[in-house]
One Martini backbone bead per residue (centre of mass of N, CA, C, O) as a GRO file, in nm:
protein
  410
    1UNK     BB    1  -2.897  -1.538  -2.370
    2UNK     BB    2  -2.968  -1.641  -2.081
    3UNK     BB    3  -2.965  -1.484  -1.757
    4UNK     BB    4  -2.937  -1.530  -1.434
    5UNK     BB    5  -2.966  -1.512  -1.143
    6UNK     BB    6  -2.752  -1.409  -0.943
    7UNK     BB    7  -2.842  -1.574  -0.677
    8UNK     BB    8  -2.820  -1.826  -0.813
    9UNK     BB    9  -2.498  -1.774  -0.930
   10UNK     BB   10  -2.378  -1.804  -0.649
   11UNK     BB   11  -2.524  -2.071  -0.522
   12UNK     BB   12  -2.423  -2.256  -0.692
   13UNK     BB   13  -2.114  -2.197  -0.676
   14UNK     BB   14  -2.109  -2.296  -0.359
   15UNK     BB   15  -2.216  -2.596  -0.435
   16UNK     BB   16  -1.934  -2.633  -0.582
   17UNK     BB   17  -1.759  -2.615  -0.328
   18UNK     BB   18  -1.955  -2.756  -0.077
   19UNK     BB   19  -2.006  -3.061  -0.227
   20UNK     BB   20  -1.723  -3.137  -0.403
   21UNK     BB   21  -1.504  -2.906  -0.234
   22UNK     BB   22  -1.368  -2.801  -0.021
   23UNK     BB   23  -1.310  -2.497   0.092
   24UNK     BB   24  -0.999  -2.554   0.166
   25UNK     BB   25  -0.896  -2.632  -0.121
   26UNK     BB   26  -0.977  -2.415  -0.310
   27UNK     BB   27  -0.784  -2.228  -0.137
   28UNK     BB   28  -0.543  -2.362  -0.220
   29UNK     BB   29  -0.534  -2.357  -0.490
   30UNK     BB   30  -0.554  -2.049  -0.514
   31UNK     BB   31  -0.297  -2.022  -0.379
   32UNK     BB   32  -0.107  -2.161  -0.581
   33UNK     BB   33  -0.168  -2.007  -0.836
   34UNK     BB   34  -0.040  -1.767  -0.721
   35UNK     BB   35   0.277  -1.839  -0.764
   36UNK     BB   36   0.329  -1.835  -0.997
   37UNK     BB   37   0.473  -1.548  -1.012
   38UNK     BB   38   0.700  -1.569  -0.821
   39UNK     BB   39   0.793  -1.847  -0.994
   40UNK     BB   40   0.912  -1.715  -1.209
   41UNK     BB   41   1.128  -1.457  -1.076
   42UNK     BB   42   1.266  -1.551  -0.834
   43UNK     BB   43   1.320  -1.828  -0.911
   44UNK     BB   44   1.574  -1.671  -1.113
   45UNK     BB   45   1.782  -1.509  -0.970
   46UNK     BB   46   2.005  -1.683  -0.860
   47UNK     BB   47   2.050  -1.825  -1.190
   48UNK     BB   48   2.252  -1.571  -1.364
   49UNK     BB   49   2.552  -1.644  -1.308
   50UNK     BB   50   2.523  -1.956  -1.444
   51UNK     BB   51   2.431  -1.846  -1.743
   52UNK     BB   52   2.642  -1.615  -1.764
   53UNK     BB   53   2.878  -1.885  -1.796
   54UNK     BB   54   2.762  -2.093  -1.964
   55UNK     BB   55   2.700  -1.912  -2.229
   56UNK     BB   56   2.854  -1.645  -2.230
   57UNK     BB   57   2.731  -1.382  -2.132
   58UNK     BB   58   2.587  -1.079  -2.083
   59UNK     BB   59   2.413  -0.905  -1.870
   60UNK     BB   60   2.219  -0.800  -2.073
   61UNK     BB   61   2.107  -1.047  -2.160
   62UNK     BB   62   2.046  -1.184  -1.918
   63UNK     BB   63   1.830  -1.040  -1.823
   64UNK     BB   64   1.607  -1.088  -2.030
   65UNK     BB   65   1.515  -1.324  -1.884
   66UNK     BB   66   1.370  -1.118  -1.675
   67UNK     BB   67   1.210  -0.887  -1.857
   68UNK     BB   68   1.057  -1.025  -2.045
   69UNK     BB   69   0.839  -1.173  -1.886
   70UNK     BB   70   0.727  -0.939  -1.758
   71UNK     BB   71   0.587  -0.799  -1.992
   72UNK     BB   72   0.413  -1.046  -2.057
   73UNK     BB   73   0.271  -1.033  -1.818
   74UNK     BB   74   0.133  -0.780  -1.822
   75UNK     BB   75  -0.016  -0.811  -2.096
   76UNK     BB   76  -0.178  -1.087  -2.013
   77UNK     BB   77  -0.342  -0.989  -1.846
   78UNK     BB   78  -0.549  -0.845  -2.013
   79UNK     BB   79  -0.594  -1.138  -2.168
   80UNK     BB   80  -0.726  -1.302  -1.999
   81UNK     BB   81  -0.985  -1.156  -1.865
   82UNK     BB   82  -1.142  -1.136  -2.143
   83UNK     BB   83  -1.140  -1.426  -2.206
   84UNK     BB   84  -1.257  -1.551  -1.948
   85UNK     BB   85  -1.558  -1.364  -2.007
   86UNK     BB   86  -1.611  -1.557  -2.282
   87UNK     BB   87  -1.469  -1.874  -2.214
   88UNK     BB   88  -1.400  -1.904  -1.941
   89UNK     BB   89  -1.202  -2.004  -1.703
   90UNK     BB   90  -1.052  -2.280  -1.706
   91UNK     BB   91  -0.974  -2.325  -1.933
   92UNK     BB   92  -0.741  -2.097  -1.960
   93UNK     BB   93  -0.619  -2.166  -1.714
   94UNK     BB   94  -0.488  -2.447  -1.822
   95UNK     BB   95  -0.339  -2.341  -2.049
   96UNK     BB   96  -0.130  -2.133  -1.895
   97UNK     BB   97  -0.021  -2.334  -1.734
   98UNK     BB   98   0.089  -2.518  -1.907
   99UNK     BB   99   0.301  -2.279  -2.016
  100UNK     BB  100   0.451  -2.281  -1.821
  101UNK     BB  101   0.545  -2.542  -1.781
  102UNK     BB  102   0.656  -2.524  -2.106
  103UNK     BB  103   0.884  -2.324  -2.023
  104UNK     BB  104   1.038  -2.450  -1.802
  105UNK     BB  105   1.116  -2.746  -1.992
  106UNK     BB  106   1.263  -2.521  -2.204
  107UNK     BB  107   1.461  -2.412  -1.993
  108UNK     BB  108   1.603  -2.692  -1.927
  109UNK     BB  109   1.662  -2.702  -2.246
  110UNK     BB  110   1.867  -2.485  -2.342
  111UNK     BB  111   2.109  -2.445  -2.528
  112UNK     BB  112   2.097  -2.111  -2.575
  113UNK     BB  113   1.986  -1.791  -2.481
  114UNK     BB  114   1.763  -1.751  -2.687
  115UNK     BB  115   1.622  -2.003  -2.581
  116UNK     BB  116   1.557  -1.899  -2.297
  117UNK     BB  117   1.419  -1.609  -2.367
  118UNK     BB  118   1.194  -1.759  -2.463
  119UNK     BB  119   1.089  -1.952  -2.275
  120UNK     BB  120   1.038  -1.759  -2.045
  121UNK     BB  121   0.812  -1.631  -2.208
  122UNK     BB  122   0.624  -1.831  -2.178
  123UNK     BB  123   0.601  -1.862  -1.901
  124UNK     BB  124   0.492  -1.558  -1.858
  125UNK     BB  125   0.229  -1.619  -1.999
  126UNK     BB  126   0.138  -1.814  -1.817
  127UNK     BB  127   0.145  -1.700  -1.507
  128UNK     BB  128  -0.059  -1.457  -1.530
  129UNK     BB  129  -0.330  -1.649  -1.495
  130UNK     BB  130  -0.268  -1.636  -1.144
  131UNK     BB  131  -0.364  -1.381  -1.110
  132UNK     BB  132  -0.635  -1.317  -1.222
  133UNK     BB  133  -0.804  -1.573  -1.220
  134UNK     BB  134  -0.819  -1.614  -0.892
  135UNK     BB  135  -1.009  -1.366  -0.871
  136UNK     BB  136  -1.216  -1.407  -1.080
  137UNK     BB  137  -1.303  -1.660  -0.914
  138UNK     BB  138  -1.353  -1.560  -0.645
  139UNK     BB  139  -1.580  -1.383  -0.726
  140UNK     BB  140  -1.768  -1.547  -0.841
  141UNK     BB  141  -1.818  -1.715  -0.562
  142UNK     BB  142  -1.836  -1.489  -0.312
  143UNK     BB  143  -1.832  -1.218  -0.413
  144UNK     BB  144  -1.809  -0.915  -0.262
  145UNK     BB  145  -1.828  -0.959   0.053
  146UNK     BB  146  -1.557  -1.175   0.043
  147UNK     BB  147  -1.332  -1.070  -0.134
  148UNK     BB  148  -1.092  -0.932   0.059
  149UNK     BB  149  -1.030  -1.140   0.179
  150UNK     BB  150  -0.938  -1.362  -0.024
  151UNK     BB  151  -0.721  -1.162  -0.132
  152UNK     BB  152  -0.556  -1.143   0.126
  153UNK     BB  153  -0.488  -1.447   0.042
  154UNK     BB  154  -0.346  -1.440  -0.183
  155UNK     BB  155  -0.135  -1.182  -0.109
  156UNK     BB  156  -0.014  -1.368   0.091
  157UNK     BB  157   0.105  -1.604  -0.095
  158UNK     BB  158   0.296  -1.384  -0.264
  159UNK     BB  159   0.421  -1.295  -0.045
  160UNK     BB  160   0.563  -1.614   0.033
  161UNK     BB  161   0.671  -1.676  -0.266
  162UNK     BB  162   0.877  -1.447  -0.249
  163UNK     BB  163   1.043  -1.560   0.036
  164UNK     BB  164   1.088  -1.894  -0.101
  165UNK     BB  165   1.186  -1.890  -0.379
  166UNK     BB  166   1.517  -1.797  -0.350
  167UNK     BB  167   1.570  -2.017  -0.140
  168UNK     BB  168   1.545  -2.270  -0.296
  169UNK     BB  169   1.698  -2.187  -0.562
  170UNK     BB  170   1.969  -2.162  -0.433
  171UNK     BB  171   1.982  -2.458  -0.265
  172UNK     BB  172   1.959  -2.629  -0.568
  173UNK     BB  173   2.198  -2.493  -0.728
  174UNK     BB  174   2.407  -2.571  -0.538
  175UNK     BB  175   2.303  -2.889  -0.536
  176UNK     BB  176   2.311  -2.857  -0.870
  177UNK     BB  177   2.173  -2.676  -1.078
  178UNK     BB  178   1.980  -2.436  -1.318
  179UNK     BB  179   1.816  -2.694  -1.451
  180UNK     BB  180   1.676  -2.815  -1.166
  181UNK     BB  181   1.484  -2.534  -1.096
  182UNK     BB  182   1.318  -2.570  -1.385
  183UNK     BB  183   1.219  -2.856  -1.356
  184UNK     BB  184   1.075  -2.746  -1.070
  185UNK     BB  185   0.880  -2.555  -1.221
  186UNK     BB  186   0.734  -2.731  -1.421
  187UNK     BB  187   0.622  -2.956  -1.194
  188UNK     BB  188   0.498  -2.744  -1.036
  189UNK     BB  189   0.279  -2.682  -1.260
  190UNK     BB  190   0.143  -2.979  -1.325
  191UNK     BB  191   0.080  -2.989  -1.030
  192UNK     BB  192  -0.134  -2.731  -1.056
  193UNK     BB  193  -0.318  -2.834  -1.324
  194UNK     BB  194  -0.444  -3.100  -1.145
  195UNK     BB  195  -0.570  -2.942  -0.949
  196UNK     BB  196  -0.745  -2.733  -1.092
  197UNK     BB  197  -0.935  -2.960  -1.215
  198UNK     BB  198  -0.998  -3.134  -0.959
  199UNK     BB  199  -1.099  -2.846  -0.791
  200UNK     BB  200  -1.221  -2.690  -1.003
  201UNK     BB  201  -1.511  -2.485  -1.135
  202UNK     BB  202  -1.705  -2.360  -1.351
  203UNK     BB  203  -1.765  -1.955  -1.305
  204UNK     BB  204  -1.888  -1.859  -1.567
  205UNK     BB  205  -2.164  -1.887  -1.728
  206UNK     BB  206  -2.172  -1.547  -1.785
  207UNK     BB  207  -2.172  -1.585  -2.121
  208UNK     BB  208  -2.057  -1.479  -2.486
  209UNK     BB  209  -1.923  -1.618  -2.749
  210UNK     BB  210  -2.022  -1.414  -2.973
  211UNK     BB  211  -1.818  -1.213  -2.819
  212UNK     BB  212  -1.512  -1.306  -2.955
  213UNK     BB  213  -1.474  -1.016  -3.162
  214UNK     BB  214  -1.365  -0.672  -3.106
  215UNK     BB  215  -1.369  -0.625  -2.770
  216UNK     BB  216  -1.203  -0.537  -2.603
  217UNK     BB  217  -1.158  -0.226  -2.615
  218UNK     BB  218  -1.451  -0.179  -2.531
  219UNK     BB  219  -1.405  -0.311  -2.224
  220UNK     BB  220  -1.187  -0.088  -2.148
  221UNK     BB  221  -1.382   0.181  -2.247
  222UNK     BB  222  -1.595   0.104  -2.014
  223UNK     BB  223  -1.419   0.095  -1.799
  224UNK     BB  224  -1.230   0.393  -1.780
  225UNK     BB  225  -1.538   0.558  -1.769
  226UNK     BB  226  -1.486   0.462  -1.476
  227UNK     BB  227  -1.402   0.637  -1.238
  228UNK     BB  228  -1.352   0.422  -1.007
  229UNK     BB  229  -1.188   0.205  -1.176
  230UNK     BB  230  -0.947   0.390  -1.218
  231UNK     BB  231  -0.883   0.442  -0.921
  232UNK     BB  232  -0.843   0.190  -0.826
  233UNK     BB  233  -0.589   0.105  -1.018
  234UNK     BB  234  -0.396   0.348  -0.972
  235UNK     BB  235  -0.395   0.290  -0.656
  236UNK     BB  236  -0.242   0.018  -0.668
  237UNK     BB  237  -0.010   0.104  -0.827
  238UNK     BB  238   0.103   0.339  -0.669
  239UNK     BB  239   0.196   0.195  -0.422
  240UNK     BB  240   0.361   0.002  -0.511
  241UNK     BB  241   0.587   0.207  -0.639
  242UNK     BB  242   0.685   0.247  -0.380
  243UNK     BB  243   0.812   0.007  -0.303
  244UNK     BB  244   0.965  -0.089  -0.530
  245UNK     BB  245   1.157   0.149  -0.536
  246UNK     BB  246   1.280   0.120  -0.240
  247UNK     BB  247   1.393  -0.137  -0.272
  248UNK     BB  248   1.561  -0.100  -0.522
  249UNK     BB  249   1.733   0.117  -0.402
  250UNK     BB  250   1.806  -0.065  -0.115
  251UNK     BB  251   2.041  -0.217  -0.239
  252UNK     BB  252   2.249   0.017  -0.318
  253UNK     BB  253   2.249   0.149  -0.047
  254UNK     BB  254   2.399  -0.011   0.107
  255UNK     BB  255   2.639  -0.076  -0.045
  256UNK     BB  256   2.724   0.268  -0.170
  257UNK     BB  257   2.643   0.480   0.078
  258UNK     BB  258   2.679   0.240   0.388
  259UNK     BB  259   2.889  -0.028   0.346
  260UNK     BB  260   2.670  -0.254   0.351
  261UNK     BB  261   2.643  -0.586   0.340
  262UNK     BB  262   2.412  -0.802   0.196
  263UNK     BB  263   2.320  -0.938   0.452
  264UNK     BB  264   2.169  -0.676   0.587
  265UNK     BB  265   1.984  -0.651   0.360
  266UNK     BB  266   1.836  -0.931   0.425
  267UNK     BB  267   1.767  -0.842   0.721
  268UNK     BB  268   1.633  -0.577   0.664
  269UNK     BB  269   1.413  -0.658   0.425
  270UNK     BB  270   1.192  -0.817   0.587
  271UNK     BB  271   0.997  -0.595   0.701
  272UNK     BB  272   0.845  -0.589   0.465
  273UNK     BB  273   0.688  -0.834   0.429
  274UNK     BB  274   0.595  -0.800   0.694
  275UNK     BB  275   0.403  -0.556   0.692
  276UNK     BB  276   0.213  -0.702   0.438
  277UNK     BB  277   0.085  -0.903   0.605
  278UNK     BB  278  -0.025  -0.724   0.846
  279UNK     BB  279  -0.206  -0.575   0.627
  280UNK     BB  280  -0.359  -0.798   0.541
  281UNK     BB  281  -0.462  -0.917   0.802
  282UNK     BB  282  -0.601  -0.665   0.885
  283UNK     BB  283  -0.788  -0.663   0.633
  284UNK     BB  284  -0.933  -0.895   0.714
  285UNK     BB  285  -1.052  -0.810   0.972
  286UNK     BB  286  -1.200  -0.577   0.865
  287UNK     BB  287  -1.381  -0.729   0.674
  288UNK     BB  288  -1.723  -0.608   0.690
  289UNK     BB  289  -1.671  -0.311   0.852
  290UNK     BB  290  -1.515  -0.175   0.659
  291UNK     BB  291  -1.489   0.030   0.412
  292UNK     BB  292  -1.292   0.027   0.108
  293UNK     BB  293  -1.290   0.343   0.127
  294UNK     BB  294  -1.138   0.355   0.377
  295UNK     BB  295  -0.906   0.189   0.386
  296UNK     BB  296  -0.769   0.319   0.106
  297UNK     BB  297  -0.735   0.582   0.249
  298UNK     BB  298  -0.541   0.463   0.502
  299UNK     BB  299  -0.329   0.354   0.316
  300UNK     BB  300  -0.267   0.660   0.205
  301UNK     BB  301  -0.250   0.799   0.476
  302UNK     BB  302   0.035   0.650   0.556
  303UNK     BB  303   0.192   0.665   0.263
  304UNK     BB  304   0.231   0.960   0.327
  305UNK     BB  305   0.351   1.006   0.627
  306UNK     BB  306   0.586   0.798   0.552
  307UNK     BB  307   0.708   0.969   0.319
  308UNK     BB  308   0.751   1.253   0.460
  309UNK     BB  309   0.949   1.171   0.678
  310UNK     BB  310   1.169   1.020   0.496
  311UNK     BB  311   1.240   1.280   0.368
  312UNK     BB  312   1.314   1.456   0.598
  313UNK     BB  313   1.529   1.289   0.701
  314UNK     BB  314   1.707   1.286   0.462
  315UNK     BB  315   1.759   1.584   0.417
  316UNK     BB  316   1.794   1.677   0.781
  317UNK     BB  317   1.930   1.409   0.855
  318UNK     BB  318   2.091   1.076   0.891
  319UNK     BB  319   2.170   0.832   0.744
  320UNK     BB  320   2.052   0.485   0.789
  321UNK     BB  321   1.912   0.204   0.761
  322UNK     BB  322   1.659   0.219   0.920
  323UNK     BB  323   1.589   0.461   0.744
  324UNK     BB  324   1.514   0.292   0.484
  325UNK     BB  325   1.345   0.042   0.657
  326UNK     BB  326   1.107   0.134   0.821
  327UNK     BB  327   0.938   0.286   0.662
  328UNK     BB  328   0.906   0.035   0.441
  329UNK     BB  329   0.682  -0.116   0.650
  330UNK     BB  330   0.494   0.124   0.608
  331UNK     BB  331   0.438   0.097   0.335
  332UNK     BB  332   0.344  -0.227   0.329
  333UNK     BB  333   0.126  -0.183   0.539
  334UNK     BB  334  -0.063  -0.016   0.351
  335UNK     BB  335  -0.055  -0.209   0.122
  336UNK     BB  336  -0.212  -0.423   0.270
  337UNK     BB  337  -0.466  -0.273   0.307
  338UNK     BB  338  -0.538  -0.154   0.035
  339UNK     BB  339  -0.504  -0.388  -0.206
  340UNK     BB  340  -0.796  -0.562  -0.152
  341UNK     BB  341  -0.979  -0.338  -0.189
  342UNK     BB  342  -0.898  -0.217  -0.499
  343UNK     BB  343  -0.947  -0.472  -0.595
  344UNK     BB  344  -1.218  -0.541  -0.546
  345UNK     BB  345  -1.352  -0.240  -0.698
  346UNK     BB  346  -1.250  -0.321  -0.955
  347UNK     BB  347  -1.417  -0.578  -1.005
  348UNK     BB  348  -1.708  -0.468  -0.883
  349UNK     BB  349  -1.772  -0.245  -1.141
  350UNK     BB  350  -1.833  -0.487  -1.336
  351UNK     BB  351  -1.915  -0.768  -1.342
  352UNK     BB  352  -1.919  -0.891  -1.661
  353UNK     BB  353  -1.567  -0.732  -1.626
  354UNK     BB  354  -1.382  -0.898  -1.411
  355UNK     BB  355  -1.144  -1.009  -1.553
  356UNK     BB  356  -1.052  -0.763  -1.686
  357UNK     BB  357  -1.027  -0.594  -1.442
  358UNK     BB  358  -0.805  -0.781  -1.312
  359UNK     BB  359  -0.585  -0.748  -1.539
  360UNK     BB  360  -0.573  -0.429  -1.514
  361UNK     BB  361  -0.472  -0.426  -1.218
  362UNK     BB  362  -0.202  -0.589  -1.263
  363UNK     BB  363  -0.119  -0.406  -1.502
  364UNK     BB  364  -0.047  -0.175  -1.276
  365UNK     BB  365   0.149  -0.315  -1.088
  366UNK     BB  366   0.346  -0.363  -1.292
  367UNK     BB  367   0.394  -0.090  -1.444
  368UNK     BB  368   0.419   0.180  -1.221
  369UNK     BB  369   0.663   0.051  -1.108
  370UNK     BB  370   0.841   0.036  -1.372
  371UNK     BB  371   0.866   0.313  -1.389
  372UNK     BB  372   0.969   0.437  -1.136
  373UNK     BB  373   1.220   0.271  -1.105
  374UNK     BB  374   1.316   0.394  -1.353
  375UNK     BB  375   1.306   0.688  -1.285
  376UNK     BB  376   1.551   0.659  -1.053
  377UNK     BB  377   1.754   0.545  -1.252
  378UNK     BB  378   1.763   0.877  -1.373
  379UNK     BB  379   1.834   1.016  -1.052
  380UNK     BB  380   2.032   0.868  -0.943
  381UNK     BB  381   2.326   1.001  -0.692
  382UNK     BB  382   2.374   0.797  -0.424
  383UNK     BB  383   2.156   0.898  -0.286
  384UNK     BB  384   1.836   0.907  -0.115
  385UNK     BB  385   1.662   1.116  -0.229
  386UNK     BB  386   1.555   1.030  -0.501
  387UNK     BB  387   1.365   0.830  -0.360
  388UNK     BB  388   1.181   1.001  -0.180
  389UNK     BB  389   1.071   1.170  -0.427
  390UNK     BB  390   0.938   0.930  -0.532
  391UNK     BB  391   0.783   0.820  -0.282
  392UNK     BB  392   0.592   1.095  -0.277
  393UNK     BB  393   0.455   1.086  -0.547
  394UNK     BB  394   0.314   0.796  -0.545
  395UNK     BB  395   0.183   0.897  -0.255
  396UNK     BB  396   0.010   1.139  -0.384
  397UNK     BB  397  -0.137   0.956  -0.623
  398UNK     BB  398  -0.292   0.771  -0.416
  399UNK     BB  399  -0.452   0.961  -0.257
  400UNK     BB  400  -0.574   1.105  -0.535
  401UNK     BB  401  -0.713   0.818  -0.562
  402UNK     BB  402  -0.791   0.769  -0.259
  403UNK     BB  403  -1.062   1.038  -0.311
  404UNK     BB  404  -1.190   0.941  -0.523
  405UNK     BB  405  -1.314   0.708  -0.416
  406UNK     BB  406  -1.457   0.834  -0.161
  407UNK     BB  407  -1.650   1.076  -0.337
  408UNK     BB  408  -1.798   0.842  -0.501
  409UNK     BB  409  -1.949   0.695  -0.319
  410UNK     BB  410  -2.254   0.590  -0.244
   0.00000   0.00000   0.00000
């Protein structure tokens, strides 16, 4: 099969973006799909109390229906992005979304929990396609130049997905029921499909179908043996742990440690998304000026100056919200800064390896959270020590991943 040329592969792109369908709309599409993770997560949380009463199940049960789709989008993300380089974006989003959609409407028809845990699975499978994908689809139409823009108008979009989906669906649930959520799940799935058909155009024309066979493993090992491509993957995923880690802590420690009311946790918890989206601003209006291992760097060596602080305060001085929550905003405001170099970086160090690339991205992000905040855990002891510990080893690790990406630039 005949490779075209890059530069004519990428003015292609842009003339199906710029001729077919205006720029604003297809970024708008790609902002909608990105949402799909935030709505499957987020918007299921207020709805465990109503399931775990219908049902008669146990909390450890009930939870299932929230870990397993965690997991199950973790995995596909690696394959959604495999797939996508040899068959294609927009076939694989299109079944994605369906898969979404699909999941989310036997979810509002479940019989029983384990019906229901099924079913999350579906839709968890399918939301995944919205986080690699969208990043895939950006790379190949934008090319490397405009990418880190875009990348932080995504996560600017799930950003604001996570801080939107817990109130509508608390809302909806007060005055319907939790299958009325589900229903909502769904259709905003569908209608997310439609639009993707309607606005997007398949942008990678540049793969070999006859390689659809035994090779996912071979660009794993591609990939991972370039070493600045495992330090991107690497460093977005530790930072993101010093986040998650932190959250979850600090809603344990307000309750449990200051005896402070959940309202307080809710206004002071704030601070995050605000930071995180100054920090993706920040990284757009710098894209283009600032290179973007310098960016990694300075969000890696905020997030460490940050939790050095706050180790030190927790150790040293008495402990109160603020001093919980205000570290938060610049530990999110580092990861705003870093994580959208890091994901350009990591995506087009194999240019061929695009797809694959963001999705072992995406699996790192959700992967290395998940590890630090279980090892919490198993370490916590009701004051803030434990987390303090945790958010410095996740961004010492952060740091040293950017730094190899630093000294490795051409």
């Amino acid at each position: 099969m005949q490779r075209p040329k890059k530069m004519d592969y990428f003015k292609n792109c842009l003339d199906v973006v710029g001729k077919k369908k205006r720029v604003n709309v297809f970024l708008s599409t790609l902002g909608l799909i990105g949402l799909l993770f935030p709505f499957t997560q987020h918007l299921f949380f207020p709805l465990t109390p109503y399931i775990k009463e219908e049902f008669g199940s146990t909390d450890t049960i009930t939870q299932l229906a929230i870990s397993v789709p965690s997991f199950i989008m973790a995995l596909m993300t690696l394959i959604y992005g495999s797939i996508s380089d040899r068959c294609g974006r927009l076939p694989v989003l299109i079944v994605g979304i369906i898969l979404y959609a699909l999941g989310g409407l036997l979810s509002a028809l479940a019989p029983s929990i384990t019906f229901l845990i099924i079913a999350r699975l579906i839709q968890g499978a399918g939301a995944a396609c919205g986080m690699v994908l969208a990043r895939a689809i950006a790379r190949d139409v934008f090319g490397m130049e405009h990418l880190v823009r875009i990348i932080a108008f995504l996560t600017m979009m799930i950003s604001i997905g996570s801080m939107i989906a817990p109130v509508l669906s608390s809302f909806l649930v007060e005055y319907t029921d939790w299958r009325a959520v589900m229903f909502f799940s769904s259709a905003f799935g569908a209608i997310i499909a439609v639009l993707a058909w309607a606005n997007l155009n398949e942008t990678n024309p540049i793969r070999n179908t006859k390689k659809t066979h035994n090779r996912f493993f071979t660009d794993y090992i591609l990939l991972f043996k370039n070493i600045r491509f495992t330090a991107f993957v690497l460093q977005s995923g530790f930072i993101s742990a010093a986040f998650f880690s932190l959250a979850s802590a600090n809603s344990l420690l307000m309750n449990e440690f200051l005896n402070l009311p959940t309202t307080d946790f809710g206004l002071f918890f704030l601070l995050f998304p605000i930071g995180y989206l100054l920090g993706n601003f920040t990284s757009s209006q710098l894209s283009g000026r600032v290179s973007i291992e310098n960016m990694i760097f300075a969000g890696s060596l905020l997030l460490i100056v940050t939790s050095s602080v706050f180790g030190a305060w927790v150790w040293l001085i008495s402990v109160n919200a603020w001093v919980l929550f205000v570290p938060g905003f610049f530990i999110t405001f580092a990861q705003g800064l870093a994580l959208p170099s890091a994901q350009t970086g990591a995506i087009g160090t194999i240019p061929s390896l695009s797809g694959t690339a963001a999705g072992i991205g995406v699996f790192m992000q959700m992967f290395w959270p998940g590890v630090f905040v279980q090892l919490y855990g198993f370490l916590s002891d009701g004051t803030p020590t434990p987390v303090a510990i945790i958010v410095l080893i996740a961004s010492c690790l952060s740091l040293l991943s950017a730094v190899i990406i630093w000294i490795t630039r051409d």
